[in-house]
N, C-alpha and C positions, 0 to 999 in steps of 0.2 A: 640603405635601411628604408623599410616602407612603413607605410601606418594605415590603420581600417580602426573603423569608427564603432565605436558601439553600443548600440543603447538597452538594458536586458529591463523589461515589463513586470508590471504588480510582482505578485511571490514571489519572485526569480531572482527579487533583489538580497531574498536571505541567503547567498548562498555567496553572496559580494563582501568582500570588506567592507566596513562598514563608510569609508570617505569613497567608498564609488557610488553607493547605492543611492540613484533616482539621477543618476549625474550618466555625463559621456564619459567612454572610457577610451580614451586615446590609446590606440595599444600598437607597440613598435614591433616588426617580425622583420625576417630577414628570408627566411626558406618557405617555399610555397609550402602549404596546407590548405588539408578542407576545412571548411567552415562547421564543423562538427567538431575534432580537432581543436577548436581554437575556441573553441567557444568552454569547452573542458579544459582547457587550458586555464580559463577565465574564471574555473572553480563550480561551472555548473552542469551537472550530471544531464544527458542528452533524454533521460526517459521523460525530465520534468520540462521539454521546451513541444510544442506543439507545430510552430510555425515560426517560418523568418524572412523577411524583406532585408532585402541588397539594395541600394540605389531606385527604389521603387518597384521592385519583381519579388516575387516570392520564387525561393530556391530550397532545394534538398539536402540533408547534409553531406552529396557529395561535391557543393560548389567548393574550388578552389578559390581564397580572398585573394583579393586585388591590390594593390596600392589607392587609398584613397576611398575604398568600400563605406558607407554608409549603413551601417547595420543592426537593424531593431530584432531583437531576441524576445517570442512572445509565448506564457503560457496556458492551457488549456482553458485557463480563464476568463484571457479576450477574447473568446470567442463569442462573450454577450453584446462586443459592439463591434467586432470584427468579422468578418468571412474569407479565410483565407484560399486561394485558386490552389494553393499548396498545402499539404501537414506533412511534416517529418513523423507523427506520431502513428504505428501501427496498427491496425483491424484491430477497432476491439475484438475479446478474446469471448467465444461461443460459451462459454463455460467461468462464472467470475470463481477463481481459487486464490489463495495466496501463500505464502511460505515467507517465515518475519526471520530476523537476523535476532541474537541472543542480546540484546539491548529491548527486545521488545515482547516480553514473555506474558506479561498481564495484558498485554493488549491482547498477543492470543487468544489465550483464556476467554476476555471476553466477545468475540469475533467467531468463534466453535459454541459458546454458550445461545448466540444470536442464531445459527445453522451454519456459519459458513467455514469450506473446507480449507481447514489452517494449520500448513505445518510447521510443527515448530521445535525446538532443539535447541540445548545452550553448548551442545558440542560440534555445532556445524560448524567447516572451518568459511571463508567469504567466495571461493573457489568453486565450494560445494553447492552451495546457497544458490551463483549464478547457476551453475550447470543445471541445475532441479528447476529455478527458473526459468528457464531456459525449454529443457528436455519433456518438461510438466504440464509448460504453459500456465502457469502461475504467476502472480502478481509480485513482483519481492516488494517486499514493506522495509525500512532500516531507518536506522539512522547514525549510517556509515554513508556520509556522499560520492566514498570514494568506493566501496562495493559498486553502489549504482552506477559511476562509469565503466564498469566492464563492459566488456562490448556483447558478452554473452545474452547481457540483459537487456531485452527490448519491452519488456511492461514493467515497471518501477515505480516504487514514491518514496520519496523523502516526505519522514513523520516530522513537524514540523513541534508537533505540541509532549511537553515529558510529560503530564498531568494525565495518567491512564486514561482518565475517566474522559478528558477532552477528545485523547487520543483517538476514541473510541468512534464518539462524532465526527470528529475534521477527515478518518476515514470513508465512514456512512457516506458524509456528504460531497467528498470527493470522489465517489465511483457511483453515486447516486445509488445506495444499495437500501432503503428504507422498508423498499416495495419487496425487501427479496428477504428480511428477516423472518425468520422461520426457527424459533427457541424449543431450545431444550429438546435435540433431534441427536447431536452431537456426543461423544466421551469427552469430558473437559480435560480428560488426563493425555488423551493418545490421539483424539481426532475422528475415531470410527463414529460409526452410525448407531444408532440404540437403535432396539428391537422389545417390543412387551414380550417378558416371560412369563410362565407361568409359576405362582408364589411358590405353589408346593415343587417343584424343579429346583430351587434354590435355596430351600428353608433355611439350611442350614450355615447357608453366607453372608446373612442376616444376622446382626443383633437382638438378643433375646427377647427387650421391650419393645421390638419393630415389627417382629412376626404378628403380634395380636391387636395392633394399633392399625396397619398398614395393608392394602390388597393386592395395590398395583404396584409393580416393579418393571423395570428396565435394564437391558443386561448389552454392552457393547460389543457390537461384531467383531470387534478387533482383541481386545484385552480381556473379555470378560466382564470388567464391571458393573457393580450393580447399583442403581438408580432407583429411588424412591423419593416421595414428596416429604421431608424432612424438616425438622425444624431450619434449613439451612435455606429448603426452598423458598419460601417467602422474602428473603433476601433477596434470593435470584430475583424473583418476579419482580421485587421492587424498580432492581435495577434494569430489567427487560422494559418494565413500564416507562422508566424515566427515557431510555431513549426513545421510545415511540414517541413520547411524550413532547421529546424534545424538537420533532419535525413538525409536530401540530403547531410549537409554539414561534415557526420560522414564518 
């Protein structure tokens, strides 16, 4: 029987029982494995670790452990006092997209209201999800830890917050996307793009007290639907306001 040591960093401890968390984890193995492997074994999905030190080296997750391995599990976090010679973590992606798991349907919602392209679906089965991840290059968002260990998926996050509206932020600020919101571009129903139409083109898909109050409309590339600034809009913008708001006030 061999033993490797292991210590897993800030967030990373959510994903611990709760008597390991900020402690060593003495963990017994018997069959060689890599250090990827076992670290998933440990209960934490490989897209949320950044970096890992062995015995004083930083290693890939194809190092096999050792008997007696020494090993610090770090995520993208310490990188504000850290600089690792190594990251397990992939190229950022040219293109920020994402595609969320059916646990996380308002956070969509508000993530296509902000510009960004989010697909999303409460009949994906978690098979599908990777493969789109995957095949897409899209970001999976879940909060299923056990989705994110597929091995399909190499850009992942585990939502850590249920409170949408948090959700929405711990997002923003975890892919630093502040600088990249761009509102009210998106269908909130389907994810396409709007396009100005012109009023008289669609008169008649309009509600009758909306034709003579209203000029401008919006109609999505995808589904058709149509957009106008509505008593509903002022909502939105509130909420569009509050997160801009909310990085001014960081």
């Amino acid at each position: 029987m061999a033993i490797a040591y292991f210590c897993f960093h800030a967030e990373l401890n959510h994903f611990l029982p709760r008597h390991h968390k900020q402690v060593r984890i003495d963990h017994f193995f018997e069959e060689r494995a890599s250090i990827k492997d076992m670290i998933e074994s440990l209960g934490v999905p490989h897209p949320e670790v950044d970096f890992i030190n062995v015995n004083g080296e930083y290693v890939n997750f194809s190092y096999i452990v050792s008997d007696g391995d020494i090993i610090n599990v770090y995520p993208i976090s310490a990188r504000s006092v850290i600089i690792p010679s190594i990251s397990v973590l992939p190229k950022p992606l040219n293109l920020i997209r994402f595609v969320l798991d059916i646990h996380l349907g308002k956070l969509a919602t508000s993530l296509r209201l902000l510009g960004f392209d989010t697909l999303y679906r409460n009949d994906y089965e978690d098979e599908k999800l990777a493969q789109i991840s995957y095949s897409q290059a899209r970001i999976l968002l879940t909060r299923d830890k056990g989705l994110l260990m597929r091995s399909l998926v190499t850009h992942g996050y585990y939502v850590r917050n249920t409170n949408p509206q948090e959700q929405i932020l711990e997002v923003l600020q975890r892919f630093d996307l502040f600088k990249l919101i761009s509102p009210f571009k998106r269908c909130l129903r389907c994810n396409g793009l709007l396009e100005p139409v012109d009023k008289q083109s669609i008169i008649d898909q309009v509600p009758e007290n909306v034709r003579s109050q209203v000029d401008e409309f919006q109609r999505c590339q995808d589904c058709d639907r149509i957009y106008w600034k509505g008593s509903h809009y002022g909502r939105l913008q509130q909420f569009v306001d509050g997160v801009l708001n909310s990085q001014k006030g960081e």
